[in-house]
PyMOL Python script that loads the backbone (N, CA, C, O; Angstrom):
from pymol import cmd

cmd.read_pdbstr("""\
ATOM      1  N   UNK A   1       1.858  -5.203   8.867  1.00  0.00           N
ATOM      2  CA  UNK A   1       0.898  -4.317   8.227  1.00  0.00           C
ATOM      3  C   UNK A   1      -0.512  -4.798   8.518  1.00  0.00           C
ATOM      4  O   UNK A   1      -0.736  -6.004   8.619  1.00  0.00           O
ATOM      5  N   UNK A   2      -1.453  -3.903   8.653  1.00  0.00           N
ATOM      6  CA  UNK A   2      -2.907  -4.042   8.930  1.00  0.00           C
ATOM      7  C   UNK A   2      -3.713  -3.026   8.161  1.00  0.00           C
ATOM      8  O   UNK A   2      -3.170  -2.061   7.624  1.00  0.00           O
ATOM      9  N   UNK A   3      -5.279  -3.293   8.100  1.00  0.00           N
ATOM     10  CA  UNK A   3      -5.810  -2.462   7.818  1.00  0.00           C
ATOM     11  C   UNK A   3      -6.119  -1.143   8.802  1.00  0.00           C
ATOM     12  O   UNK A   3      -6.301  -1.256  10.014  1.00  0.00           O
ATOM     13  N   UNK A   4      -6.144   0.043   8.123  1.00  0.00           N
ATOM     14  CA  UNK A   4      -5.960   1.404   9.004  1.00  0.00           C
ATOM     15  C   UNK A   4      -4.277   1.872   8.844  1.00  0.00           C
ATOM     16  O   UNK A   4      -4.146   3.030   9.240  1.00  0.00           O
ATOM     17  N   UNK A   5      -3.112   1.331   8.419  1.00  0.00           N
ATOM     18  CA  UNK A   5      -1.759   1.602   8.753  1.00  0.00           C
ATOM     19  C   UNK A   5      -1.712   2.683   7.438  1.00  0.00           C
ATOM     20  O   UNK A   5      -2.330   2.578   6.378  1.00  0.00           O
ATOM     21  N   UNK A   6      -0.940   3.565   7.783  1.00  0.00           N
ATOM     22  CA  UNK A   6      -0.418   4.644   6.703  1.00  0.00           C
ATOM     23  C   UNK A   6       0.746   4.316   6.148  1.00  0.00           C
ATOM     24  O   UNK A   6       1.659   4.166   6.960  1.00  0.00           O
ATOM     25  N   UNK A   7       1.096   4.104   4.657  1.00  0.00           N
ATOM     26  CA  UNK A   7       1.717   3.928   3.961  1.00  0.00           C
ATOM     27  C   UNK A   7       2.029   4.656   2.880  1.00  0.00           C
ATOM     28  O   UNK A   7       1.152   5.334   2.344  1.00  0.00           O
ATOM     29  N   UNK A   8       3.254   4.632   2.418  1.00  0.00           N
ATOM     30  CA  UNK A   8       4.084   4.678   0.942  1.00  0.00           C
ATOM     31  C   UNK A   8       4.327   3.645   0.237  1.00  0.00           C
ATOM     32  O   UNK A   8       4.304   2.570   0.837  1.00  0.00           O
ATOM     33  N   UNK A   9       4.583   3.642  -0.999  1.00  0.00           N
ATOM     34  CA  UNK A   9       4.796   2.850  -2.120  1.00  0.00           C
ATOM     35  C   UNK A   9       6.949   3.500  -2.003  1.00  0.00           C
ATOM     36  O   UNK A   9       7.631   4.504  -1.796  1.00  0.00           O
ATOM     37  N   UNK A  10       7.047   2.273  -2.266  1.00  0.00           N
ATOM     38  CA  UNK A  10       8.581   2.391  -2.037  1.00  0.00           C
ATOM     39  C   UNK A  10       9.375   2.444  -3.733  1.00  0.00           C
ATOM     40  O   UNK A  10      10.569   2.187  -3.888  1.00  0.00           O
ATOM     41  N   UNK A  11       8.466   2.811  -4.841  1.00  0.00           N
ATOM     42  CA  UNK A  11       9.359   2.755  -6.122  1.00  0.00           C
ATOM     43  C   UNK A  11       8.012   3.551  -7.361  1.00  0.00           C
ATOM     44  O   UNK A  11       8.439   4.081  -8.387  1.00  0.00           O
ATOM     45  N   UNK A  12       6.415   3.525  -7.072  1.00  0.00           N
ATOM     46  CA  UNK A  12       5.568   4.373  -7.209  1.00  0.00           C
ATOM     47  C   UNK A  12       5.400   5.695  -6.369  1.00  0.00           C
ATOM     48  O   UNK A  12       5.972   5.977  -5.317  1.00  0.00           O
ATOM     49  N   UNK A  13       4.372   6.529  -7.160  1.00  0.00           N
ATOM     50  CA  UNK A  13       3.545   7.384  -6.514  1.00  0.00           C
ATOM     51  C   UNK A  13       4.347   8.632  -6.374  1.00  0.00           C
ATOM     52  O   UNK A  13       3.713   9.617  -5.994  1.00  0.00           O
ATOM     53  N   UNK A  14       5.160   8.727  -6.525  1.00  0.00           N
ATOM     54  CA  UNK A  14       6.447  10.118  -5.995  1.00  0.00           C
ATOM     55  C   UNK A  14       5.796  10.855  -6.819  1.00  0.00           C
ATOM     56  O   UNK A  14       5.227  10.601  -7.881  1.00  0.00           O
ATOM     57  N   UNK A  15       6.004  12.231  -5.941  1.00  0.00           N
ATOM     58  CA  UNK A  15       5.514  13.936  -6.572  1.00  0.00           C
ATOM     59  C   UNK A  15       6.946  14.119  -7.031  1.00  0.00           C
ATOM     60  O   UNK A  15       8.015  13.772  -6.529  1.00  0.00           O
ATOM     61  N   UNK A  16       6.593  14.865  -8.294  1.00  0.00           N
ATOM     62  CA  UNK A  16       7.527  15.359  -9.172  1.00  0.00           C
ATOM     63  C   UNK A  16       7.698  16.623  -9.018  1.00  0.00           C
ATOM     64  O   UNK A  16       6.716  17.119  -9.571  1.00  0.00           O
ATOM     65  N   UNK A  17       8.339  17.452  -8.608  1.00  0.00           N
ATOM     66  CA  UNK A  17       9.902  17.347  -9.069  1.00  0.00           C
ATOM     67  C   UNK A  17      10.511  17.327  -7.303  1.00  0.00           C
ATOM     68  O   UNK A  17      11.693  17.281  -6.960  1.00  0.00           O
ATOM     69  N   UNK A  18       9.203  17.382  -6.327  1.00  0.00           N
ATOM     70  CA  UNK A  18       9.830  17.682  -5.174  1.00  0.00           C
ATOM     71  C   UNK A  18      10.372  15.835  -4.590  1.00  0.00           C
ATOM     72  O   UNK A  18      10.519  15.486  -3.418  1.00  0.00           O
ATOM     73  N   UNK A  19      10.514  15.193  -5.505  1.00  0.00           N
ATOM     74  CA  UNK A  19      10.215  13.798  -4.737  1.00  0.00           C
ATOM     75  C   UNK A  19      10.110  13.450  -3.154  1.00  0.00           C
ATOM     76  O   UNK A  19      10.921  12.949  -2.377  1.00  0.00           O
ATOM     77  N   UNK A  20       8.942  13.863  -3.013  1.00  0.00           N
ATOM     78  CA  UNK A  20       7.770  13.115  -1.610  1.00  0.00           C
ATOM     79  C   UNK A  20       6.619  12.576  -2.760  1.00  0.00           C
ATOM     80  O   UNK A  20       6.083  12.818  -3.841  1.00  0.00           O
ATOM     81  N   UNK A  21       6.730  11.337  -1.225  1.00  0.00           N
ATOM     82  CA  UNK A  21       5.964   9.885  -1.652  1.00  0.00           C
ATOM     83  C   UNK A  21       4.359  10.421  -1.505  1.00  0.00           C
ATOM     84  O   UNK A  21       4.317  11.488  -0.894  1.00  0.00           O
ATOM     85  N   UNK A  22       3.635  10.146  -1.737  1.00  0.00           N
ATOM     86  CA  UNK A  22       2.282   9.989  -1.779  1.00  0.00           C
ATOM     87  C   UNK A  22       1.918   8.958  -1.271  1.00  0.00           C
ATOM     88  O   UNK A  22       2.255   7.823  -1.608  1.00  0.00           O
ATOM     89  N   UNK A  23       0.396   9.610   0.532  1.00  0.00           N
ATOM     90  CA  UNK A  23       0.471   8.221   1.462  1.00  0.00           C
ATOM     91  C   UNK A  23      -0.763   7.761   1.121  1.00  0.00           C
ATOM     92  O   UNK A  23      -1.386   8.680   0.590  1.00  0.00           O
ATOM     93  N   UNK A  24      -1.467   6.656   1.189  1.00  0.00           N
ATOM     94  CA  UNK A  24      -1.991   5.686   1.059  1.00  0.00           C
ATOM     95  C   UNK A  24      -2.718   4.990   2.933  1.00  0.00           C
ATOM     96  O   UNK A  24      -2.233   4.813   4.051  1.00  0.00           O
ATOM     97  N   UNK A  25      -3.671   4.869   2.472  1.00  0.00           N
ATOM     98  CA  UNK A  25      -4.445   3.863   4.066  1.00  0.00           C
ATOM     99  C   UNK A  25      -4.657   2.403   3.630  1.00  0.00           C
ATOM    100  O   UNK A  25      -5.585   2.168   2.856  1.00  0.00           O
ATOM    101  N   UNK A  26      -3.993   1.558   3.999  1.00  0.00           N
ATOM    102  CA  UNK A  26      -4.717   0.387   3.898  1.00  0.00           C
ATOM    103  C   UNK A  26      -6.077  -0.055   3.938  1.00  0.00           C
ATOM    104  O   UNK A  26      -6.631   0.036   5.034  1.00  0.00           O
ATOM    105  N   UNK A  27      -6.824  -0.576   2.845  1.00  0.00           N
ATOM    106  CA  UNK A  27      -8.231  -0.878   2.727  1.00  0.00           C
ATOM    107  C   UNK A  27      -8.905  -2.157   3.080  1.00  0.00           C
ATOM    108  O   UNK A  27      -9.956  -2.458   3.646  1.00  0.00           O
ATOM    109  N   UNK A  28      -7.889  -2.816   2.524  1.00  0.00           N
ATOM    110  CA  UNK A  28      -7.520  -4.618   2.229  1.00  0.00           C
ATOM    111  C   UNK A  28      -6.446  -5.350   2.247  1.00  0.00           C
ATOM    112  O   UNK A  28      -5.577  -5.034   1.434  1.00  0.00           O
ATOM    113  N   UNK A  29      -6.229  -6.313   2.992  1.00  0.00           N
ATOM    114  CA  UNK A  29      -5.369  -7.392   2.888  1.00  0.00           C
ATOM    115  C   UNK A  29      -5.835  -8.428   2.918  1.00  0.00           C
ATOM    116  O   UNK A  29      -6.820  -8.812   3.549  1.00  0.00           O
ATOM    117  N   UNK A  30      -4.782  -9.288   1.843  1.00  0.00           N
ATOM    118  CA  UNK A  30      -5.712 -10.686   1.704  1.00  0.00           C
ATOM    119  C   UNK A  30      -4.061 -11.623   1.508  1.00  0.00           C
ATOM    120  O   UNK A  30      -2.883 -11.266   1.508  1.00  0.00           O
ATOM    121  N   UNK A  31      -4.847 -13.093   1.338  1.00  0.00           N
ATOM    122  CA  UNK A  31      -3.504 -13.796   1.120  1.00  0.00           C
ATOM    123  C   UNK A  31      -3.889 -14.522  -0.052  1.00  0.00           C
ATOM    124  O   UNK A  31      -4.849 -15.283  -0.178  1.00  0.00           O
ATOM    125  N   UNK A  32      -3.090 -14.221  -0.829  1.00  0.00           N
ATOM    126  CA  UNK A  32      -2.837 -14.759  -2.471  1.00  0.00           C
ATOM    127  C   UNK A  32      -2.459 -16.344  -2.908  1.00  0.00           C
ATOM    128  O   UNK A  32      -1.229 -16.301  -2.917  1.00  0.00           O
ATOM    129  N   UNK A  33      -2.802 -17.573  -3.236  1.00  0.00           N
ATOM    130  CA  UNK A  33      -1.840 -18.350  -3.400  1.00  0.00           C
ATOM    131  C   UNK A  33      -1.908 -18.489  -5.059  1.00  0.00           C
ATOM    132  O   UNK A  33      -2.928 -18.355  -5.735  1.00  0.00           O
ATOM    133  N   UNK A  34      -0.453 -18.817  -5.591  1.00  0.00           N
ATOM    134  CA  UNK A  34      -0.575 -18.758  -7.351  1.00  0.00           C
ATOM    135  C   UNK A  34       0.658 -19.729  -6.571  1.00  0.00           C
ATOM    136  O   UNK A  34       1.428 -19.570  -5.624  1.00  0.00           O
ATOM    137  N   UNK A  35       0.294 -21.026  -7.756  1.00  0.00           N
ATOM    138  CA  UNK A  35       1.297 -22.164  -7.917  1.00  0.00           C
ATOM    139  C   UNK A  35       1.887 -22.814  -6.801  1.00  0.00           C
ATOM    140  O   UNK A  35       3.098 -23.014  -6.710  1.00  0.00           O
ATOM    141  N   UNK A  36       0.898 -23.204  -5.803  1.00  0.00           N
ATOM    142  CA  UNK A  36       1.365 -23.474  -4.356  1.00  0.00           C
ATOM    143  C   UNK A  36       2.154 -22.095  -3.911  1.00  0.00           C
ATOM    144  O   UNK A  36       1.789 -21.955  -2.744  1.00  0.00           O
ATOM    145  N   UNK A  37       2.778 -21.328  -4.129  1.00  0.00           N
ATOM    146  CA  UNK A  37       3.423 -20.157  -3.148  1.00  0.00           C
ATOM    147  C   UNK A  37       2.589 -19.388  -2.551  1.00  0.00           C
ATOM    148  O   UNK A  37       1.502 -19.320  -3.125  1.00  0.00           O
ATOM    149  N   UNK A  38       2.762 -18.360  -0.952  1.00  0.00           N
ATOM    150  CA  UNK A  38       1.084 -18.013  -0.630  1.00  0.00           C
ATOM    151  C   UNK A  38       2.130 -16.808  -0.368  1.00  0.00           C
ATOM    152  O   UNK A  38       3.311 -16.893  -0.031  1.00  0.00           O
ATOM    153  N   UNK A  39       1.180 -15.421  -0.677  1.00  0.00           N
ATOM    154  CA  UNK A  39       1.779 -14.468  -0.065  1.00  0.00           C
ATOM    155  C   UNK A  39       0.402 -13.131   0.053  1.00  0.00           C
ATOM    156  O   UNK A  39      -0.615 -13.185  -0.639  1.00  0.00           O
ATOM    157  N   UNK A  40       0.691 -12.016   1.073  1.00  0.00           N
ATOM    158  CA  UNK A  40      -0.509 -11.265   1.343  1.00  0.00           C
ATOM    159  C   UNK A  40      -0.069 -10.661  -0.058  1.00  0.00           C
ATOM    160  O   UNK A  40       0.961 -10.947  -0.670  1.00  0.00           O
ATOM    161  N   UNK A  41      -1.125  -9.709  -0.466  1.00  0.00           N
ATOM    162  CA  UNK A  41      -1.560  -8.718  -0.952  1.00  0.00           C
ATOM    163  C   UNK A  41      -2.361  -7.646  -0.111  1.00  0.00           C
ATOM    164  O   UNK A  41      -2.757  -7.698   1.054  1.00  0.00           O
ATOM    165  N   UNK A  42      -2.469  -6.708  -1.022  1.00  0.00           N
ATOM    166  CA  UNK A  42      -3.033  -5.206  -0.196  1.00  0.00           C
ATOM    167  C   UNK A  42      -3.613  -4.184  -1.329  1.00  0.00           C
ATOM    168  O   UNK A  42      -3.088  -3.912  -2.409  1.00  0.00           O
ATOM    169  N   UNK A  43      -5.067  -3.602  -0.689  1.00  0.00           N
ATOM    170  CA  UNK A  43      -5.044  -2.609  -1.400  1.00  0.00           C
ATOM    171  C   UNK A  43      -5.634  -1.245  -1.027  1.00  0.00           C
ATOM    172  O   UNK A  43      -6.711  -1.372  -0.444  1.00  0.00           O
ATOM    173  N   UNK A  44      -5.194   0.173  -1.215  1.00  0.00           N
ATOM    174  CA  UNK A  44      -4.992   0.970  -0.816  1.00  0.00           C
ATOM    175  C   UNK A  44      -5.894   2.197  -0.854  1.00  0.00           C
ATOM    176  O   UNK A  44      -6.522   2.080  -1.906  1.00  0.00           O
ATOM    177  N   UNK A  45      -6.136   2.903  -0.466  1.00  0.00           N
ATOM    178  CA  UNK A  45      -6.339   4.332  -0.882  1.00  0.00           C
ATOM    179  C   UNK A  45      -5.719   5.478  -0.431  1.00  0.00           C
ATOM    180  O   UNK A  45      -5.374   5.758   0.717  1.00  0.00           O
ATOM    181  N   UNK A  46      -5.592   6.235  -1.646  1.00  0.00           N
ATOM    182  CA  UNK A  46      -4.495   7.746  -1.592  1.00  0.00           C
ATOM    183  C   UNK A  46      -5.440   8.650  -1.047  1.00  0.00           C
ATOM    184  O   UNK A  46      -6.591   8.908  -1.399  1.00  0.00           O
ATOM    185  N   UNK A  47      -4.591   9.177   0.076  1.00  0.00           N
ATOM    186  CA  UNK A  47      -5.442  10.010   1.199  1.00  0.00           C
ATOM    187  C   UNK A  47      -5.896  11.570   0.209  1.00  0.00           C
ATOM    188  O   UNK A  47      -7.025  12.025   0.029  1.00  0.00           O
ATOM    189  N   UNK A  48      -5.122  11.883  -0.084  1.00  0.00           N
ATOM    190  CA  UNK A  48      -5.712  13.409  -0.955  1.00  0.00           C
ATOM    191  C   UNK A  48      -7.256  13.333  -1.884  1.00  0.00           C
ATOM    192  O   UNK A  48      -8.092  14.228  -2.004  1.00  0.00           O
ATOM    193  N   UNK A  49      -7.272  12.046  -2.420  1.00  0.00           N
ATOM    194  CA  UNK A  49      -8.389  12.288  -3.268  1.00  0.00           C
ATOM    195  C   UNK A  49      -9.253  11.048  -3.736  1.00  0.00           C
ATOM    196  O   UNK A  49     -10.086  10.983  -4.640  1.00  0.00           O
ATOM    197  N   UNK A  50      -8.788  10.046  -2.817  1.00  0.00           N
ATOM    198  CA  UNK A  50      -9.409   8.910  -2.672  1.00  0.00           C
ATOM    199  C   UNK A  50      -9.423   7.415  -3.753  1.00  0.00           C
ATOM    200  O   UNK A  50     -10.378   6.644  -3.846  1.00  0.00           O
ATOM    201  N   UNK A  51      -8.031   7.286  -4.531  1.00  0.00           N
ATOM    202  CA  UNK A  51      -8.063   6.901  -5.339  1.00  0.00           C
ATOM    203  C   UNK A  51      -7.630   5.493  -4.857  1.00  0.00           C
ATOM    204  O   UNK A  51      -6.650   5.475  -4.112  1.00  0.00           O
ATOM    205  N   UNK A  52      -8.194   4.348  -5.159  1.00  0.00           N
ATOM    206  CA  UNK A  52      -8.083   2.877  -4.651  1.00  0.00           C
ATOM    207  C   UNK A  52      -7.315   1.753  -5.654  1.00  0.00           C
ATOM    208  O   UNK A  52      -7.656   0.952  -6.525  1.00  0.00           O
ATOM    209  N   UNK A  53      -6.042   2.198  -4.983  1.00  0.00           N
ATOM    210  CA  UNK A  53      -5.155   1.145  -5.375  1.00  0.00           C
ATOM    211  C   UNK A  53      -5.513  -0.603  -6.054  1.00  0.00           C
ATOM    212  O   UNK A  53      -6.524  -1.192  -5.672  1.00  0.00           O
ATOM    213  N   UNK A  54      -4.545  -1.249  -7.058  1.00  0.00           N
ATOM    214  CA  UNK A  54      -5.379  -2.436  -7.586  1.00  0.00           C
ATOM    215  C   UNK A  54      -4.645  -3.071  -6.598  1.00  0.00           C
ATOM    216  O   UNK A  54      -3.784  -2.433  -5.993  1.00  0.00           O
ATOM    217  N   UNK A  55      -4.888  -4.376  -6.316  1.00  0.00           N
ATOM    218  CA  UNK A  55      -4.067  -5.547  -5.320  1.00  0.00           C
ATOM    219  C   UNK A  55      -2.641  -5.533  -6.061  1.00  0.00           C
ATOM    220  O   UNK A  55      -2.383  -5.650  -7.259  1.00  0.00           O
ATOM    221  N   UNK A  56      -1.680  -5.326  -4.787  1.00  0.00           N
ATOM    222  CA  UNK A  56      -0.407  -5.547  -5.137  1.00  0.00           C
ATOM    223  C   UNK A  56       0.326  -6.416  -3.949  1.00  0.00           C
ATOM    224  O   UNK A  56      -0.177  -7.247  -3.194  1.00  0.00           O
ATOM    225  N   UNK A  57       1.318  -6.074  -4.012  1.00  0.00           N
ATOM    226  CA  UNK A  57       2.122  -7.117  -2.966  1.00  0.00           C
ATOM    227  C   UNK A  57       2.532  -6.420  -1.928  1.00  0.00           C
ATOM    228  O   UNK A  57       2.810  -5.261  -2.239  1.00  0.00           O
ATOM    229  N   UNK A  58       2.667  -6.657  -0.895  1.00  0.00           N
ATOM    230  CA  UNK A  58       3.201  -5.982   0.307  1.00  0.00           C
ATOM    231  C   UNK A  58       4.347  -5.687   0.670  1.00  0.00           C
ATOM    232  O   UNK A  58       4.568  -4.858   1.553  1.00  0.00           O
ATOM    233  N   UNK A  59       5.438  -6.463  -0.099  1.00  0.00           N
ATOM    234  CA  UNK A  59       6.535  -6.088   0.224  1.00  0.00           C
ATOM    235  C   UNK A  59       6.749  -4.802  -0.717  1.00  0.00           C
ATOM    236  O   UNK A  59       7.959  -4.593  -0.634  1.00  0.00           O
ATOM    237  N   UNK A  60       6.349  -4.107  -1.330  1.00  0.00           N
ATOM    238  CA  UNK A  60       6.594  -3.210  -2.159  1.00  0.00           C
ATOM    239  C   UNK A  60       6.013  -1.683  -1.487  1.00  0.00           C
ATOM    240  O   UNK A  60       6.030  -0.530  -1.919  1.00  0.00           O
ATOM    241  N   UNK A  61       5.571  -2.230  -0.385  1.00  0.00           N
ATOM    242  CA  UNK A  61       5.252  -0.472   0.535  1.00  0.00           C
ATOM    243  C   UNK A  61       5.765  -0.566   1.914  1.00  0.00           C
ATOM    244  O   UNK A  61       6.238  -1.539   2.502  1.00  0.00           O
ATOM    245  N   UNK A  62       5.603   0.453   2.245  1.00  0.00           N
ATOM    246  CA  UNK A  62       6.561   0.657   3.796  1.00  0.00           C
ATOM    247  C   UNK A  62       5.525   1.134   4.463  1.00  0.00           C
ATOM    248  O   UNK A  62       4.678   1.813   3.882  1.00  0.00           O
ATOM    249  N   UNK A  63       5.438   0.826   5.878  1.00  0.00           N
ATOM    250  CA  UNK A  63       4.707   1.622   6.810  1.00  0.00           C
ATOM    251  C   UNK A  63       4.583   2.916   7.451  1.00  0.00           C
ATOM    252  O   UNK A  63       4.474   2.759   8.667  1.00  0.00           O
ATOM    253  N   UNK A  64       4.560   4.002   7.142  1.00  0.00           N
ATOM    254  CA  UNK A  64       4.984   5.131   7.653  1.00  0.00           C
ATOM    255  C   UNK A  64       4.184   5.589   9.191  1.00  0.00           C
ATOM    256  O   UNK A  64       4.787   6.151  10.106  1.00  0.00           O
ATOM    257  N   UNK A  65       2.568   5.173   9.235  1.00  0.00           N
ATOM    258  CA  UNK A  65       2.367   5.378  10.783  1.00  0.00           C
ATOM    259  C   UNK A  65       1.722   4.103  10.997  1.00  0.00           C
ATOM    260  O   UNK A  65       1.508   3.548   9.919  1.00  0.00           O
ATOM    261  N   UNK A  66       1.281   3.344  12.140  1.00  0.00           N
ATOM    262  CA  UNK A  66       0.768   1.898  12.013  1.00  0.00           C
ATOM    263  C   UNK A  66      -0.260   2.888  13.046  1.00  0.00           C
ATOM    264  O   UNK A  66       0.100   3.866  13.701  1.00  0.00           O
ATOM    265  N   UNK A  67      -1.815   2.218  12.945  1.00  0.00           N
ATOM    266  CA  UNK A  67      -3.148   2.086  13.088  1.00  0.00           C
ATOM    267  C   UNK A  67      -3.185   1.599  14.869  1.00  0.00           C
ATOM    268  O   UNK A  67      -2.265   0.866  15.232  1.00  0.00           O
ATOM    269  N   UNK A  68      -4.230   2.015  15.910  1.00  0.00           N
ATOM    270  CA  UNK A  68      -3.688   1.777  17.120  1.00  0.00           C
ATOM    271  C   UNK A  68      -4.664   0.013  16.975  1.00  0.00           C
ATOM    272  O   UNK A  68      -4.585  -0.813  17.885  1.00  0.00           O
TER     273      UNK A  68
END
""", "prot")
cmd.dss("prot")
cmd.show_as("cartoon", "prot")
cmd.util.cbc("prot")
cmd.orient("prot")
């Protein structure tokens, strides 16, 4: 994952009742360390209306188009 890649949230964000995901652009990635463990974080914005995701973890979204 990079910044520019198009993404979904793999357990957020779903439209109701048709369940499709709601995509997201990568804004930010960073690398986190809490208690010696290090892992990225990411944070987002929802392409329809520009709303900017708080830092979450990366394994929790999928890539749907990657950035050239």
């Amino acid at each position: 994952m990079k910044v520019g890649d198009m993404i979904t949230n793999k357990t957020r964000y779903i439209n109701r009742p048709s369940g499709t995901r709601q995509r997201f652009l990568i804004a930010e990635i960073r690398d986190k360390t809490v208690n010696g463990l290090s892992f990225k974080q990411l944070r987002a914005i929802r392409m329809p209306d520009g709303l900017k995701t708080r830092w979450c973890a990366v394994d929790g979204w999928e890539v749907i188009s990657e950035s050239r």
